[in-house]
C-alpha positions in Angstrom: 128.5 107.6 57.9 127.8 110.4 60.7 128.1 113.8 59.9 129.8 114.6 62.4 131.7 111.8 64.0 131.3 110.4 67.4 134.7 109.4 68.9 135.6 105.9 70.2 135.6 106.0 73.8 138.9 103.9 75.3 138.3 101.5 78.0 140.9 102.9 80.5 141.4 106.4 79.2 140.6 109.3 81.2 140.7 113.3 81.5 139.4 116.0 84.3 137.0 117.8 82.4 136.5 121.5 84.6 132.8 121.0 84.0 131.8 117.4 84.2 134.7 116.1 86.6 136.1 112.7 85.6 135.1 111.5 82.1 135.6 108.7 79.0 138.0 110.6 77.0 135.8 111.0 73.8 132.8 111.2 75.4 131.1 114.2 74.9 128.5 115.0 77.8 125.5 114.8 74.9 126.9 111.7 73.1 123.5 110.3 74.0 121.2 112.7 72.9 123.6 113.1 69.3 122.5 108.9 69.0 119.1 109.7 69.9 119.1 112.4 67.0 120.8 110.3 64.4 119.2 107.9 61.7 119.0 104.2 62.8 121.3 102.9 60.4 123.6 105.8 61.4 123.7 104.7 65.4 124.0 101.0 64.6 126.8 101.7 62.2 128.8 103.8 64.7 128.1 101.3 67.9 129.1 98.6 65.8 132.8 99.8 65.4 132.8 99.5 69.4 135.0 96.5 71.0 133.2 94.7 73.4 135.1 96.5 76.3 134.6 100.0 75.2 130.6 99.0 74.7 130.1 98.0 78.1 132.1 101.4 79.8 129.8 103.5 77.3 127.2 101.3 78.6 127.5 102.1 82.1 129.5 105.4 82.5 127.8 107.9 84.3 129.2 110.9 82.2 127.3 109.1 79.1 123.8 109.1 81.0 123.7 111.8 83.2 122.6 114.9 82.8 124.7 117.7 83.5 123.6 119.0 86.6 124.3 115.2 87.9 127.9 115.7 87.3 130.4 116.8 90.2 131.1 120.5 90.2 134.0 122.1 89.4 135.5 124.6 91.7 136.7 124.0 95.4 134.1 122.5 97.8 133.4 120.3 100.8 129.9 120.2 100.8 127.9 119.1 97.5 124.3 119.3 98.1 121.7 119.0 95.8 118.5 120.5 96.9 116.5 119.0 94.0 112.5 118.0 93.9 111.3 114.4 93.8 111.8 112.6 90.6 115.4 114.8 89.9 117.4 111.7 90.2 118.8 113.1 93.2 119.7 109.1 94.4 121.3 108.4 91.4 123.3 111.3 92.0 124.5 110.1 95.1 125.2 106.5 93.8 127.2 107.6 91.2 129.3 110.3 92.9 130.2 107.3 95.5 131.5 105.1 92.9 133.7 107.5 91.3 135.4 108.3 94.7 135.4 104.6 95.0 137.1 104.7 91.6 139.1 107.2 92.1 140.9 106.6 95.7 141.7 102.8 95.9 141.3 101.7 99.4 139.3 104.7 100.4 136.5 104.9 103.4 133.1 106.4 102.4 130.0 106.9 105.2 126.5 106.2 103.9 123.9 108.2 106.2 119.9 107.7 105.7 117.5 109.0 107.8 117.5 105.6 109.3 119.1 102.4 108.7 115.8 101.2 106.7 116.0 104.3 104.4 120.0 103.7 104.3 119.7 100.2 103.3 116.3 100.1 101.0 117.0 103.5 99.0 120.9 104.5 99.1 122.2 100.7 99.1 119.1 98.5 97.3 117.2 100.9 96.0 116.7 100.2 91.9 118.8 103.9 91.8 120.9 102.9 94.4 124.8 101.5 94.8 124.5 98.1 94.3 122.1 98.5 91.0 124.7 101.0 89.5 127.3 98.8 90.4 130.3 99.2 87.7 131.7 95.7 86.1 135.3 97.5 86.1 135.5 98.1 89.9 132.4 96.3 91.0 131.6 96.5 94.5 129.9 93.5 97.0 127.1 94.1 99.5 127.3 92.6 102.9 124.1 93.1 104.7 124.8 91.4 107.9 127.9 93.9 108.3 125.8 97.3 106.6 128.9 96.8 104.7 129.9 97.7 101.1 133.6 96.7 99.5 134.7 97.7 96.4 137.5 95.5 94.1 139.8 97.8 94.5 139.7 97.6 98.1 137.4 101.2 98.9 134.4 100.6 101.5 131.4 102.4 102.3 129.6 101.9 105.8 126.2 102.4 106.6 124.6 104.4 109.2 121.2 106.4 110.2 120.8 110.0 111.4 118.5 109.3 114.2 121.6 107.5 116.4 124.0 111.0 115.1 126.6 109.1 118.6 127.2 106.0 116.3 129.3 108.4 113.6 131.1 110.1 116.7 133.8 107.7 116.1 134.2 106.4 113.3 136.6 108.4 110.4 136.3 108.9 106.6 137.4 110.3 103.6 133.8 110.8 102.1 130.5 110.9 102.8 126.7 110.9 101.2 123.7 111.9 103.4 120.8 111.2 102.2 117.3 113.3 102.5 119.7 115.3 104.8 116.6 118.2 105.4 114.3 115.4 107.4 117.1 114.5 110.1 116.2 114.8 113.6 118.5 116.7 116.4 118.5 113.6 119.2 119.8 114.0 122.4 121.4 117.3 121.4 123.0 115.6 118.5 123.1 115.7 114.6 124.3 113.8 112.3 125.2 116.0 110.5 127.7 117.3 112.4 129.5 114.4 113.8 129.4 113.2 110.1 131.2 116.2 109.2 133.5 116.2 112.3 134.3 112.4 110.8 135.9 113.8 107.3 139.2 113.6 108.3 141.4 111.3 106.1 142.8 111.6 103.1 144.0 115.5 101.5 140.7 116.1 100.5 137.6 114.7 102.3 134.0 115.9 100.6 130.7 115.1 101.2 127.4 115.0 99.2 124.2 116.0 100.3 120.6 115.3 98.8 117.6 116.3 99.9 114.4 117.6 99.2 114.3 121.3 100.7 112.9 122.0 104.0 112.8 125.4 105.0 114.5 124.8 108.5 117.2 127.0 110.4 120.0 124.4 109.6 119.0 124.2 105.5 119.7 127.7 105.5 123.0 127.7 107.7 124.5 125.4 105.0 123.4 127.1 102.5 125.2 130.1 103.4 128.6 128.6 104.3 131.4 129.5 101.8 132.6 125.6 100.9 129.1 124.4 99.7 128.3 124.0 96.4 124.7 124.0 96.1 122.8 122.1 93.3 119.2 123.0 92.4 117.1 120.9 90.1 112.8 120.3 90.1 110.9 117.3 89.0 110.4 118.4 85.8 114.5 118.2 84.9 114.0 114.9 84.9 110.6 114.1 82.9 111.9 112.0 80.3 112.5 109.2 82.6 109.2 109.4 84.7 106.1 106.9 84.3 104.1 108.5 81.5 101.9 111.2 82.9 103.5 111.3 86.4 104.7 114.9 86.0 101.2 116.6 84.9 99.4 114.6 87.3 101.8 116.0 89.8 101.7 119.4 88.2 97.7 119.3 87.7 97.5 119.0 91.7 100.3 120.9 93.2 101.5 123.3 90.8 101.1 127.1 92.1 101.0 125.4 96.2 103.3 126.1 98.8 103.9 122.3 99.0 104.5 122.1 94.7 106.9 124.8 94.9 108.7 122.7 97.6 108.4 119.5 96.6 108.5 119.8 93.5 110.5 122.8 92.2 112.7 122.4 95.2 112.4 126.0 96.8 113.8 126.0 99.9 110.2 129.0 101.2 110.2 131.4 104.0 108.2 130.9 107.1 104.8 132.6 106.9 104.6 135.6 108.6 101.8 134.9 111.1 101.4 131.5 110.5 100.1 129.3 113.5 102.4 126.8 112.9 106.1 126.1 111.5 108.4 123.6 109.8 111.2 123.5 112.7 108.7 123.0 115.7 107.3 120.2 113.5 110.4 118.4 113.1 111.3 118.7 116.7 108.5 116.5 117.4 108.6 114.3 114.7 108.6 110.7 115.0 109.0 108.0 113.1 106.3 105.0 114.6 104.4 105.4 117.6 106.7 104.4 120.4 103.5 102.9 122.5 99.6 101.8 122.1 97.1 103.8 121.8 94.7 104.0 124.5 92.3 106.5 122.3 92.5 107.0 118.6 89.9 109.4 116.9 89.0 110.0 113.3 88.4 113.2 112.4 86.2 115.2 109.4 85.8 118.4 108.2 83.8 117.7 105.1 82.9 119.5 101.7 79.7 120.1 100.5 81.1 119.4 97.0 83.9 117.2 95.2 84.6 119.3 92.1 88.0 120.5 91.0 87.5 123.8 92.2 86.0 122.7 95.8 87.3 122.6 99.3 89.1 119.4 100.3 87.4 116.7 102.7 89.8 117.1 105.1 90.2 113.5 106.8 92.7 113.1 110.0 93.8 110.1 112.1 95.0 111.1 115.5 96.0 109.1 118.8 96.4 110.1 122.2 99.3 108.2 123.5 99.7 106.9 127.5 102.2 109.7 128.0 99.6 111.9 127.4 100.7 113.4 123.9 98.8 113.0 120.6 100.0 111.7 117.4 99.0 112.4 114.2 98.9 109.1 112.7 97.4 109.8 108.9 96.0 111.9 106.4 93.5 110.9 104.4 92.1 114.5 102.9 91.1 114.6 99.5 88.8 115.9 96.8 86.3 112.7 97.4 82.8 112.3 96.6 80.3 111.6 99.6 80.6 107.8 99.2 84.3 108.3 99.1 85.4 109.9 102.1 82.9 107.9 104.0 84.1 104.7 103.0 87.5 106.2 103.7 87.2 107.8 107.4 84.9 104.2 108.2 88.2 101.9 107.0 90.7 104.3 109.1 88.3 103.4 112.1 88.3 99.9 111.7 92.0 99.8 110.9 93.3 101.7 113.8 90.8 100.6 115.9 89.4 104.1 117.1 87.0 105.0 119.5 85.1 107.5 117.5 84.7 109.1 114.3 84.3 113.2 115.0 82.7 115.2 112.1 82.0 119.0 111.7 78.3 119.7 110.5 78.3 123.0 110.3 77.5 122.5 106.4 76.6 119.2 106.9 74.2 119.0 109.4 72.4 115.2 110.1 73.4 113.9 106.5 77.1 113.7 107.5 75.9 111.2 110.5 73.6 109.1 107.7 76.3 109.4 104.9 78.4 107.6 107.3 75.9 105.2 109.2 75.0 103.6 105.5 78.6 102.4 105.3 78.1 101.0 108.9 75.5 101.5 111.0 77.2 100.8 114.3 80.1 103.1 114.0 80.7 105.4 117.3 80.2 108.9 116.0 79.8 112.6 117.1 79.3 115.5 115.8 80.9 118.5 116.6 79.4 122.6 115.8 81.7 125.0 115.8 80.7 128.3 118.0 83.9 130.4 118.0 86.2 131.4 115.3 88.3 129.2 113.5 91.3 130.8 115.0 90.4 130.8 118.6 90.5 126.5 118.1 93.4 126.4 116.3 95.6 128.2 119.0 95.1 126.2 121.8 96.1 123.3 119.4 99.5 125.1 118.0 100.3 126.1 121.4 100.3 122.2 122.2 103.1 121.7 119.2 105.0 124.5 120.8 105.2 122.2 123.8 106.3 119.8 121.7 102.9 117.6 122.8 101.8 117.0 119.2 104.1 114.5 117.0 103.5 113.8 113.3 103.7 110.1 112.7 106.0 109.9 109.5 105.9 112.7 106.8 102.5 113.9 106.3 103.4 117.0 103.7 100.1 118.1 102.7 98.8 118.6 105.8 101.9 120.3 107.2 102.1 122.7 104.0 98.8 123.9 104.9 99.9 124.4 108.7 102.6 126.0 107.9 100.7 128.4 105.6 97.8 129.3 107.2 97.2 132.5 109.0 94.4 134.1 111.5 91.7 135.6 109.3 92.2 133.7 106.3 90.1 130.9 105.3 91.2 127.7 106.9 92.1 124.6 104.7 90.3 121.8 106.0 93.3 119.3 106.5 94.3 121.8 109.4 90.4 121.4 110.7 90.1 118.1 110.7 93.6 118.1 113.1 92.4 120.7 115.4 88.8 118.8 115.6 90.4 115.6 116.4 93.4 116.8 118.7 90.7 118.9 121.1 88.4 115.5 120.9 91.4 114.0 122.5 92.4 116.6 125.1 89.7 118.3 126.3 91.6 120.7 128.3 92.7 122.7 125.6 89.5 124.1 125.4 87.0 121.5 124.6 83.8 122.2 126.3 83.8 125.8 125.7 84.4 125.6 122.3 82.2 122.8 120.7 78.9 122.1 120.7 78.7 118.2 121.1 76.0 116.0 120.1 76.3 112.2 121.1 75.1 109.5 118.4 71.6 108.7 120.5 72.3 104.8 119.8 76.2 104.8 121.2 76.7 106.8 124.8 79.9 109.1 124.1 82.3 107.2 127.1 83.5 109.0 129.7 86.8 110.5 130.3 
């Protein structure tokens, strides 16, 4: 027998707890962790005096799994958002805070927004944490793909929509809502989801919404964070260890803890702009994009190497940039890492076969003529230059930031290493050498920034630099 019993939980029954919202009445918000800690003859003799009925709601009710900080919060909200970092569970969240309102208002309209209708349908809909996998067997729901549709048996529907096209939810009304990775939406044409999402919540007595996210230090995280009907949620990867890969966490830790981009990413702090810095989240974003809307008529790989690979030496930094027909650059990839000689070489000759670039750029300030061999033993006929710096590292990165501030310079996709050490740097401290590598390869590109003054440019003697 269990010293202290674990009660039965009914199929139907149900009570408001003030803490956990709607749970199993019975069901204590550690019921798992009490079976975890109990004797195997102990668990199997108390799951045994289950009915079939009641083993399949404890098998799949979210109050039994969840941990606490998962739960709906008590008090009087609109706006639920869970600034949590990667690994939380912050999906699952979502998921399971649709299907109660499913649950709990028959017949009801929910809005599913993703950053776009890929990350919509793959992570919030398909995804192994998302609504269709946490599907209940007492009010399960049916996916139609063709209609971005989702019904529920007892009649409740969830539609599906993406951030970047905010005019599609201008219409539309609903009673709830979940907005996924919410920090990373993009303003387009002087739109946001956001907001026409919110000005959607109109039906029923008591429309919510629920917001995860990863934190982004942005003007608009902070707005919402301030308004007086938000309940904010904070959580870090490490809240949710037990259910990681093995090792994921102090890999993660090993590498990021004590960074701008680990206490971000991973402990969810939502960080002030550097006071100084070059460069900022917002002005970033504004520019962000998601492919490349054109070819490429110059793409350019760019190095800043390390002498050294050891766990206390600088970073090769390794960048993939285009220049685009309208004139803009593009920051296609990041490559940068800790990598041995043969690594990084290997690595910056692949990116110049795969995007087909015209020119792999290396610093050899440190270097000197064994960068140009290092790489020539990989392939001999790769088009190279090397670049010497004459001027401070400052006086090249302005120019450069001055071209985001045009909005001239767009980031392919999320490149988060490279932007946390953007975003950190300041003039007169050493440079990290992700933020090298981009301002080597966005001057390679557009000269007029300040080119010709600024490098010292010596042409591979077997392959003539072309023309501009």
């Amino acid at each position: 027998m269990l010293r202290q019993p674990l009660h039965r939980p009914p199929v139907c029954g149900r009570v408001c707890d003030p803490d956990r919202g709607f749970v199993v009445r019975g069901v204590m918000p550690s019921l798992i962790e009490k079976l975890r800690a109990r004797p195997k003859h102990e668990r199997d003799a108390w799951l045994a005096t289950l009915t079939p009925d009641e083993a399949v709601r404890l098998l799949h009710s979210w109050i039994v799994h969840g941990r606490h900080e998962q739960m709906t919060p008590r008090g009087d909200w609109r706006w639920w958002v869970v600034l949590a970092g990667r690994g939380f569970g912050k999906t699952r969240t979502g998921a399971e805070q649709v299907h109660l309102w499913a649950e709990q208002q028959p017949g009801c309209r929910i809005a599913l927004v993703g950053r776009t209708y890929r990350d919509t349908r793959s992570v919030m809909v398909e995804g192994e944490s998302g609504i269709v996998a946490t599907s209940k067997p007492w009010n399960p729901c049916q996916w139609e793909p063709g209609k971005q549709t989702i019904t529920w048996a007892n009649g409740s529907t969830a539609q599906c929509y993406t951030a970047d096209k905010p005019d599609v939810l201008a219409g539309p009304q609903h009673h709830f809502a979940w907005g996924d990775e919410w920090c990373l939406w993009r303003e387009v044409g002087g739109m946001h989801a956001l907001d026409q999402m919110a000005m959607g919540l109109r039906l029923g007595t008591d429309p919510r919404a629920i917001i995860t996210s990863t934190p982004r230090p942005t003007a608009r995280v902070r707005a919402m964070l301030s308004r007086d009907d938000v309940h904010v949620t904070r959580g870090s990867t490490m809240d949710n260890r037990q259910n990681l890969a093995p090792g994921v966490v102090d890999e993660l830790l090993r590498r990021y803890e004590g960074t701008r981009l680990g206490r971000q990413e991973l402990h969810a702090e939502v960080l002030d702009a550097v006071e100084g810095a070059l460069w900022d989240i917002d002005t970033i974003d504004a520019a962000r994009v998601d492919t490349v809307p054109h070819t490429l008529p110059r793409v350019v790989v760019a190095i800043d190497p390390a002498v050294t690979a050891l766990d206390e030496s600088d970073e090769t930094g390794i960048v993939v940039v285009g220049l685009g027909a309208d004139g803009d650059a593009y920051v296609i990839e990041d490559l940068s890492g800790r990598h041995p000689v043969s690594d990084w070489t290997r690595i910056a000759v692949d990116a110049y076969h795969r995007h087909g670039a015209s020119r792999i750029v290396a610093e050899v300030n440190q270097g000197g003529d064994l960068v140009e061999s290092t790489i020539r033993a990989v392939h001999r006929r790769v088009a190279y230059e090397a670049v010497r710096a004459s001027r401070g590292k400052a006086t090249r990165a302005e120019p450069v930031s001055a071209l985001y501030e045009q909005g001239r310079v767009h980031h392919v996709g999320m490149l988060p290493e490279l932007e946390d050490q953007l975003c950190a740097w300041v003039p007169g401290l050493a440079s990290p050498d992700r933020l090298d590598a981009l301002v080597w390869g966005v001057t390679w590109l557009m000269p007029r920034i300040g080119r010709a003054p600024e490098v010292s440019w010596a042409a591979a003697p077997k392959i003539a630099r072309p023309g501009f």
